[in-house]
PyMOL commands that place a pseudoatom at each C-alpha (Angstrom):
pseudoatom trace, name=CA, resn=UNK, resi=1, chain=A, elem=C, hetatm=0, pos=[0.000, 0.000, 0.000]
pseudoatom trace, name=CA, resn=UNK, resi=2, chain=A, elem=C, hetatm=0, pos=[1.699, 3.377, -0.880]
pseudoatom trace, name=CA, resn=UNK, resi=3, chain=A, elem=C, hetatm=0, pos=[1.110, 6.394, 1.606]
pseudoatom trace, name=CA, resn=UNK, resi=4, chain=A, elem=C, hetatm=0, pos=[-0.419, 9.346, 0.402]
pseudoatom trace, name=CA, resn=UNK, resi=5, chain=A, elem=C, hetatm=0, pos=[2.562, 11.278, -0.645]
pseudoatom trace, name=CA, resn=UNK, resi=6, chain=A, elem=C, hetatm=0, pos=[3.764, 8.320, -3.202]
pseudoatom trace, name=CA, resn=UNK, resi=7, chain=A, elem=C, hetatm=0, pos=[-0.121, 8.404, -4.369]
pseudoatom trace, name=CA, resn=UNK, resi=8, chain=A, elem=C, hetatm=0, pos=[0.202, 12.143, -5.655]
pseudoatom trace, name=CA, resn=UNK, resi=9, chain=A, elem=C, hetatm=0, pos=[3.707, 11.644, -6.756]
pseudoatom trace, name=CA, resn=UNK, resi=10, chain=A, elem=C, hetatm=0, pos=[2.353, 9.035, -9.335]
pseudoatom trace, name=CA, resn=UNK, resi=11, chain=A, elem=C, hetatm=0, pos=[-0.311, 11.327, -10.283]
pseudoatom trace, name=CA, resn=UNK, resi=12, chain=A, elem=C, hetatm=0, pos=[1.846, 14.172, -10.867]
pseudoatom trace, name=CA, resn=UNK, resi=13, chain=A, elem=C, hetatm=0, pos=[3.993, 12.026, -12.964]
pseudoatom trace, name=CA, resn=UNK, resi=14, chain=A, elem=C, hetatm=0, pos=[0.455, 10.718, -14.966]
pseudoatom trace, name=CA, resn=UNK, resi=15, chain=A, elem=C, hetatm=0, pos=[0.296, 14.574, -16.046]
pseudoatom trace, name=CA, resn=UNK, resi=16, chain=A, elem=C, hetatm=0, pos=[1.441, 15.878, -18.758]
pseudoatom trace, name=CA, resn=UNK, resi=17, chain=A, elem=C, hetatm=0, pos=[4.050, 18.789, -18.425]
pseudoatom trace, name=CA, resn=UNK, resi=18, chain=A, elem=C, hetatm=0, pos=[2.071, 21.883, -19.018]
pseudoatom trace, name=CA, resn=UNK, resi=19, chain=A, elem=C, hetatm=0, pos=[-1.115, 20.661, -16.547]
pseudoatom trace, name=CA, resn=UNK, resi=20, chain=A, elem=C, hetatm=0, pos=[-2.903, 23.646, -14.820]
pseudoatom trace, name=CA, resn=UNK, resi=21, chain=A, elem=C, hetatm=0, pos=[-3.021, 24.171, -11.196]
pseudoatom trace, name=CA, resn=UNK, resi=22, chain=A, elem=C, hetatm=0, pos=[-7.173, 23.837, -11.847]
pseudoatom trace, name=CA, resn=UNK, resi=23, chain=A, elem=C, hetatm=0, pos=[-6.092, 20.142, -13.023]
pseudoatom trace, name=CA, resn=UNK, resi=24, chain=A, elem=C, hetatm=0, pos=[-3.424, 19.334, -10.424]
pseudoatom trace, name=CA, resn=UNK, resi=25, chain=A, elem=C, hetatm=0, pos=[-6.799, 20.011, -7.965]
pseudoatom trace, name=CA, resn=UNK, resi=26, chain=A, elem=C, hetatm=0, pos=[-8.884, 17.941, -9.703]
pseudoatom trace, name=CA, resn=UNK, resi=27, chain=A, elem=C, hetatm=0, pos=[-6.971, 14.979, -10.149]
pseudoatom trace, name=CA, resn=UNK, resi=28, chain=A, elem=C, hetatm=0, pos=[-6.255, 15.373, -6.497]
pseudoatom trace, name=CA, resn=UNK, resi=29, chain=A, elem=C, hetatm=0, pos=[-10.173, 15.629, -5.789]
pseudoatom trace, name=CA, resn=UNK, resi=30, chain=A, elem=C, hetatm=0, pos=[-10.372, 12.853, -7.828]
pseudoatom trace, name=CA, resn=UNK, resi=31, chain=A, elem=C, hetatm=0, pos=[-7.827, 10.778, -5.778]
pseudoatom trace, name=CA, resn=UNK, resi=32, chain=A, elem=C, hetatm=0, pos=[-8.909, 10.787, -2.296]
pseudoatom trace, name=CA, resn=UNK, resi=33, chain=A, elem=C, hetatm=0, pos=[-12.626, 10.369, -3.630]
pseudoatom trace, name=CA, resn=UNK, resi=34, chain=A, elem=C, hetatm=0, pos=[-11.419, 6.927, -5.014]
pseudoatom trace, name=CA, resn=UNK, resi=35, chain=A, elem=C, hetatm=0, pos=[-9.314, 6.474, -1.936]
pseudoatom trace, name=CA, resn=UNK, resi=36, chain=A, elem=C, hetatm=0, pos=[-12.339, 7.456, 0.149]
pseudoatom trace, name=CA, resn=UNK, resi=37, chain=A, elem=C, hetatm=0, pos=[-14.776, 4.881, -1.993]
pseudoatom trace, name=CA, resn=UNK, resi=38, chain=A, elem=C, hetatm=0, pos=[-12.039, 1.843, -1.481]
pseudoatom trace, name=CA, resn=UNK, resi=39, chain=A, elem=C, hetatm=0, pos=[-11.839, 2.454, 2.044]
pseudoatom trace, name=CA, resn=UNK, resi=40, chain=A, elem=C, hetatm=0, pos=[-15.680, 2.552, 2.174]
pseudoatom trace, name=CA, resn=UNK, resi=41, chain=A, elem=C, hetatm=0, pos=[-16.002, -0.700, 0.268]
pseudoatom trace, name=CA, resn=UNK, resi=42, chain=A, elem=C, hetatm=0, pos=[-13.286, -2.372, 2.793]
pseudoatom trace, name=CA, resn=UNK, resi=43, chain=A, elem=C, hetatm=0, pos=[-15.246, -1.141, 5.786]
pseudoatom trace, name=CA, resn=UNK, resi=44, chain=A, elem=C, hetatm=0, pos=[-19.064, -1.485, 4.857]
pseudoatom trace, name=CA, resn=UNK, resi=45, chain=A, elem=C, hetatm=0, pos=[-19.231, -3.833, 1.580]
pseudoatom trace, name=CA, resn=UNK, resi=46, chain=A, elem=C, hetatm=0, pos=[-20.415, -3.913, -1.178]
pseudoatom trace, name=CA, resn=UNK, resi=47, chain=A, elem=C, hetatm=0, pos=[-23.614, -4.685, -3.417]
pseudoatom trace, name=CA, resn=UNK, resi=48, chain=A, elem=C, hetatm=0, pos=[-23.406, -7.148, -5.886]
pseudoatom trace, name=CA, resn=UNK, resi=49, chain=A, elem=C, hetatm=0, pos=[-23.975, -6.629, -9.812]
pseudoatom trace, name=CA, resn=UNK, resi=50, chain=A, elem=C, hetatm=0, pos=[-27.554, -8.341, -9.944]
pseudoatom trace, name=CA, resn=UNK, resi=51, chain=A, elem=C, hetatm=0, pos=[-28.868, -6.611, -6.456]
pseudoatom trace, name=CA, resn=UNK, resi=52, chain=A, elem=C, hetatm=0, pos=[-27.800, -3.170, -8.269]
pseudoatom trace, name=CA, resn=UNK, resi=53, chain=A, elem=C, hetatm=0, pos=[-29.757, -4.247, -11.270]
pseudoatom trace, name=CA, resn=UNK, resi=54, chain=A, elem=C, hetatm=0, pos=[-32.835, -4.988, -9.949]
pseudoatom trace, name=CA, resn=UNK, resi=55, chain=A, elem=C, hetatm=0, pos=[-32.811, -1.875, -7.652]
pseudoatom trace, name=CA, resn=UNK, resi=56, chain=A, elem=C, hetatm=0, pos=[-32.160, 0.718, -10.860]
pseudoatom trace, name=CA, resn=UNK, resi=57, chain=A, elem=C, hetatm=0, pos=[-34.232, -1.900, -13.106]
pseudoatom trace, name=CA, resn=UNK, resi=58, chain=A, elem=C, hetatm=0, pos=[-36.888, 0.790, -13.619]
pseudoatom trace, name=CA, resn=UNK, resi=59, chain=A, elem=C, hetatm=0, pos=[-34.130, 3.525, -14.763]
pseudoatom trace, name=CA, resn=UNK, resi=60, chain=A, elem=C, hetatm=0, pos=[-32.135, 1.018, -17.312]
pseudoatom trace, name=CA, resn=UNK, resi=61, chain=A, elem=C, hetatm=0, pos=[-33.034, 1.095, -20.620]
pseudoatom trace, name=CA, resn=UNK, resi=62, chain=A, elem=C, hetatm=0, pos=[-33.806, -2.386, -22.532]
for i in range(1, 62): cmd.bond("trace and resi %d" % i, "trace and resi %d" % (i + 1))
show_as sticks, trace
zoom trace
């Protein structure tokens, strides 16, 4: 598991040389959001594919 530091590091690296300051904060909204959602999933679970399904059945299109 890398610590946070090594986490932005590799995102830095993922951007290309003339990135904005406005995408440097995105990508690092975008980070701990994941990081937030794994630790989440770790903690509380999941749902499975076919529970999600039938629960946004009447939204999908057939």
């Amino acid at each position: 598991m890398q610590n946070a530091k090594q986490d932005v590091v590799k995102m830095l690296d993922g951007l290309p040389e003339n990135a904005s300051l406005e995408d440097i904060q995105y990508h690092l909204y975008v980070l701990e959001k994941v990081k937030k959602g794994k630790d989440r999933l770790a903690n509380e679970g999941g749902i499975d594919q076919a529970d999600v399904e039938k629960r946004l059945q009447k939204w999908l299109i057939k």
